[in-house]
N, C-alpha and C positions, 0 to 999 in steps of 0.2 A: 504494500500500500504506500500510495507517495503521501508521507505528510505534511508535504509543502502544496499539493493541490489544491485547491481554494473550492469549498463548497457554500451550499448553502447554510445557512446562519455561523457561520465559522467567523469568529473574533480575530478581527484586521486590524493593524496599523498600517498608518499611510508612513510612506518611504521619503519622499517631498515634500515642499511645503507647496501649497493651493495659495499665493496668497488675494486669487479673483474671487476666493471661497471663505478667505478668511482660516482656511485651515493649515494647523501647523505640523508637520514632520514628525510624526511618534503621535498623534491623536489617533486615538480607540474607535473602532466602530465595528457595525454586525453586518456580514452578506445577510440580504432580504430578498435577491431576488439577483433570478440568472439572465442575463440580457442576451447575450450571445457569446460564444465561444470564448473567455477570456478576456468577458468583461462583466462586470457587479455589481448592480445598484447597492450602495452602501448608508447604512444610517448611522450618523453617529450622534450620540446623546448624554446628557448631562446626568449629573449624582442622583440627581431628581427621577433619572426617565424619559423626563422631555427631549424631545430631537430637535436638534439645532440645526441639524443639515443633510441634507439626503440626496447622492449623486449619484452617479456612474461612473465606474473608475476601469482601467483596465488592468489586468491582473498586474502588468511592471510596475504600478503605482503603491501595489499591496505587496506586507509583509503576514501569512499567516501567525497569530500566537497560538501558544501551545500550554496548558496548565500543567499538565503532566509529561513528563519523560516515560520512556523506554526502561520497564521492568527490567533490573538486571538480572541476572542468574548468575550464583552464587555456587563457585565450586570449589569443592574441600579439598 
């Protein structure tokens, strides 16, 4: 499985700054929706909830995060 593939509702940061968008370089947001091949309507939203911005981005613009790592296996 690639876990750099970008799906749906998968937790993005932006790699650039947007700043037509007002957005900055490391801002959080959620894939909501697949546009076409490689590219992601994205929301991103405040502590609150509310969405402050919601665009299309194409996947070079995105970094997937990841909460968890890669179980390791532990040998005696």
């Amino acid at each position: 499985m690639d876990r750099n593939k970008i799906k749906l509702l998968d937790t993005v940061a932006l790699i650039d700054d947007l700043p037509e968008r007002k957005l900055k370089r490391g801002e959080v947001g959620t894939v909501v929706e697949l546009l076409a091949p490689d590219v992601f309507e994205v929301e991103f939203s405040d502590d609150d909830g509310e969405t402050y911005a919601e665009l299309a981005l194409p996947a070079e613009k995105l970094i997937v995060l990841h909460n968890q790592g890669e179980k390791l296996k532990i040998v005696a």
